[in-house]
N, C-alpha and C positions, 0 to 999 in steps of 0.2 A: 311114299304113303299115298302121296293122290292118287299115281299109275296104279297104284296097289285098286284102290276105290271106284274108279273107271272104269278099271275090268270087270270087276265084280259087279258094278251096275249094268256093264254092257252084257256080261254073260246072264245075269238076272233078266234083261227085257228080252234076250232075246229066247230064253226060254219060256217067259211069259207070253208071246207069238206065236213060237211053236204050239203050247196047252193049247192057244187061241184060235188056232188054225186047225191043230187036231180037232178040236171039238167043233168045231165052222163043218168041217168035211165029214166029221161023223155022224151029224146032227139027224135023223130021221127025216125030217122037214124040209132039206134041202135036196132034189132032186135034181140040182144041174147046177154045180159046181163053178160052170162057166156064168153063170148070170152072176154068182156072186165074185168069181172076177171081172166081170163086165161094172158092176158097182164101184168095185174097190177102184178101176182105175180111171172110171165117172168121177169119183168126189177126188182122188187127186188131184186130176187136171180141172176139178173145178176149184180146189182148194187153191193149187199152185197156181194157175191160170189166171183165176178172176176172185178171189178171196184176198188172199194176200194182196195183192199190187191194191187193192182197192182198200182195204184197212191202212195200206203204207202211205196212199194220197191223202186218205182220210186223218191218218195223222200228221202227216208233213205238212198239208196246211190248213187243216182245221183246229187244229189240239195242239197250245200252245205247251200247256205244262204235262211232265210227264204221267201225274197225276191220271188226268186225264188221256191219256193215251192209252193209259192203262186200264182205265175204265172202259174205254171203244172196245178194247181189245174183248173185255170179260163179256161185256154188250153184246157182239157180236158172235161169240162163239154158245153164248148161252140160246139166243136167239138164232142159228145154227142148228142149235140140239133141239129146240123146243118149239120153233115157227111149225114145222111138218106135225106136232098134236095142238099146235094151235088152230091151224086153218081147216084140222080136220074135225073140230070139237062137235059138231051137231049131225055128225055123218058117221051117226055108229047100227044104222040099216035094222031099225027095232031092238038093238041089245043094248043096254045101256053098259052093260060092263067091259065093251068093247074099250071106250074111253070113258072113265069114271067119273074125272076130278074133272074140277075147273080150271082147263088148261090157261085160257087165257089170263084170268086171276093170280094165277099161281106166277106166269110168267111174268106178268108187272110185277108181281112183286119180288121177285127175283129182281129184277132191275131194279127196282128201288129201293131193298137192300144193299145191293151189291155199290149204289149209287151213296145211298147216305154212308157207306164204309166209304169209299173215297173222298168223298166230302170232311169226314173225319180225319184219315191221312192225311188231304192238303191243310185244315187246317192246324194240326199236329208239328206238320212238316214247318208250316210260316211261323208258327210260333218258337219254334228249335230254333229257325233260321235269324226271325229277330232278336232269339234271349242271345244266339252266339253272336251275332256282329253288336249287341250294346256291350257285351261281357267284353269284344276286343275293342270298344270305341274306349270304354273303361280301363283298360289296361295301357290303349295310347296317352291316355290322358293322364294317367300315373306317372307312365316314364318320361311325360313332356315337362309335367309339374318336376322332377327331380332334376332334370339339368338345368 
């Protein structure tokens, strides 16, 4: 049943690639194919290179609970997506509909959404963790009263 599942996710993404890449290469807009390979394997090797190792530091000794680790991680891939309309927020060359919204606005507060849900988890998470270790301190304490 999983192999069954996996295939079917893999045959799913990797048609999902293909529509995505037909349409990349069909697009009107793009007049040289090679720049947008030249991108594609820009943000790999910046992704694999210096993204990753530097999220893995960032959590190996920064970010004790996984909570948080978890939270860098969303941190950063959101800030990823969103830094490049945020530093360009006042550089829209007389058209305002160039960029609309209030990038930088929108992105705090993506993070501090994203921040008060984790905050909620860990505290979720300690509270599970102390009703289940008083529930087994309780249950030691039962089976010590009966012998």
């Amino acid at each position: 049943m999983i192999r069954w599942l996996r295939l079917t996710l893999l045959a799913g993404g990797l048609a999902l690639i293909g529509y995505g890449l037909s349409g990349l290469l069909a697009d009107a807009y793009i007049t040289d194919p090679l720049d947008v390979l030249g991108w594609a394997v820009g943000g790999l090797v910046l992704h694999d290179g210096l993204w990753v190792p530097l999220l893995c530091l960032v959590g190996a000794y920064l970010a004790r609970g996984p909570v948080l680790r978890g939270w860098l991680i969303v941190a950063a891939a959101v800030t990823a997506v969103g830094l490049p309309a945020v530093l360009r927020a006042d550089d829209d060359h007389g058209n305002p509909s160039v960029l609309p919204l209030p990038y930088l606005r929108n992105w705090l507060l993506v993070l501090a959404a994203t921040a008060a849900l984790a905050v909620l988890f860990a505290v979720v998470r300690r509270w599970r963790g102390r009703r289940a270790s008083r529930q087994a301190g309780q249950r030691a304490s039962r089976r010590a009263g009966r012998t």
